[in-house]
N, C-alpha and C positions, 0 to 999 in steps of 0.2 A: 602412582598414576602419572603418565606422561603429561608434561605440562603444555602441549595442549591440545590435550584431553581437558585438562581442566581448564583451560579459555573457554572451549570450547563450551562445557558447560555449564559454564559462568553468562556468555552470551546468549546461550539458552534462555537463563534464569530471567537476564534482560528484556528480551524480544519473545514476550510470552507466544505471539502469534508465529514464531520459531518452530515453538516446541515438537509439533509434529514431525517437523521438516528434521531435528534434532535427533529425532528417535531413526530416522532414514538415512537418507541422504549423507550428513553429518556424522555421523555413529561409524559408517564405512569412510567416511573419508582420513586419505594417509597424508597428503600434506597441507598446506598451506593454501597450493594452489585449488586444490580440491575441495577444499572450504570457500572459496570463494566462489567459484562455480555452482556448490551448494547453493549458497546465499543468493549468486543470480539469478538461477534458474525458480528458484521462492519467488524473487521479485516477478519474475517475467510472468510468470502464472497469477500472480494477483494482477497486473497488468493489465492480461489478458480479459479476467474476472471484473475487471474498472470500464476495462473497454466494452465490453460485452454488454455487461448493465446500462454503461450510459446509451449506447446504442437501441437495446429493449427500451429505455424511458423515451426517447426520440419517440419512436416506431407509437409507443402507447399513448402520447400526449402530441402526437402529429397534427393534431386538430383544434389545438390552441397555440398559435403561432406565435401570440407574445410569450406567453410561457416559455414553449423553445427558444427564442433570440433572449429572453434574461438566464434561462437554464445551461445556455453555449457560453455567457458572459462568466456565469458561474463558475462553469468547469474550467475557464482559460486563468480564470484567476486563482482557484487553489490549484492548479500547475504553477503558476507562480509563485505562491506559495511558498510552495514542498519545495522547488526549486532555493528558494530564498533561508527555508528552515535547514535546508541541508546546507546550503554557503554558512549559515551561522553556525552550524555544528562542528563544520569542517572549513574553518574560516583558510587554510593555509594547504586548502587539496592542490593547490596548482603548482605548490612549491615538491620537487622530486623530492617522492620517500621521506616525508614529511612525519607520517603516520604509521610509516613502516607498510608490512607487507598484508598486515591485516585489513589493511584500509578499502580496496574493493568488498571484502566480506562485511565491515562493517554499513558501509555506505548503501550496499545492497538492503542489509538488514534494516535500516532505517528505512529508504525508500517502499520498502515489501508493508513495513507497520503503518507509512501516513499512507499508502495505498490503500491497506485494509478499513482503515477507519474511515476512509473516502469513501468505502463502499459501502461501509456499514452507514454513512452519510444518507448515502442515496437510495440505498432501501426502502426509504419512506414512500417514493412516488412509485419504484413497485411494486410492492406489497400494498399500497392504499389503507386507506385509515375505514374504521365502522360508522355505519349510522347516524350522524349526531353529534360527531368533532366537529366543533365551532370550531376551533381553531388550525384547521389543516392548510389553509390559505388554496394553493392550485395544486396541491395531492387530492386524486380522484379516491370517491368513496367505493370501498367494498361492493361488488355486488351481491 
């Protein structure tokens, strides 16, 4: 097995929220640079998927104003964040070919997972909670 073929599905094993994208995308890809583009094109779809959502919760929670200005505070801060987890990950990205060539695939891949988890974050205010959660704070209830 081509070695990397097996990076490749090693970083799989890593970035469980990959996987899909692993069995596609990844699977055809012949080099390096093609792996990477992989990997962006995963990020930018969750991206999109981040964006999307917080735009639906705006749209759905339009009518309580404070909610939105601490919900806008929210979202500027885990961008900060991610931003900050990714510097500590890749404390030395500014230094050339530091990381080698894998480095846009990897940094992709990271960003695509704290993206996903952001979303699955924010699920709560659209999806809404049942009946009789005391405790949902300003997630609107089921109807």
């Amino acid at each position: 097995m081509p070695l990397l073929r097996i990076f490749v599905l090693a970083l799989a094993t890593l970035f469980s929220s990959q996987i899909a994208l692993a069995d596609s995308c990844m699977d055809t890809a012949k080099t390096q640079m093609d792996l990477n583009t992989c990997a962006d094109t995963a990020f930018k779809k969750a991206d999109k998927e981040l964006n999307e959502l917080y735009k639906k919760i705006l749209a759905e929670y339009a009518d309580d104003p404070k909610f939105i200005a601490k919900f806008k505070v929210s979202q500027r801060a885990w961008l900060k964040f991610r931003d900050a987890e990714l510097d500590a990950l890749f404390p030395h990205q500014d230094e050339d070919r530091y990381y080698g060539s894998v480095f846009p695939m990897c940094l992709a891949s990271w960003r695509t997972t704290l993206t996903e988890e952001r979303i699955a974050q924010l699920k709560k205010w659209s999806n809404k909670v049942p009946e009789g959660d005391m405790c949902s704070g300003s997630i609107k209830v089921k109807e």
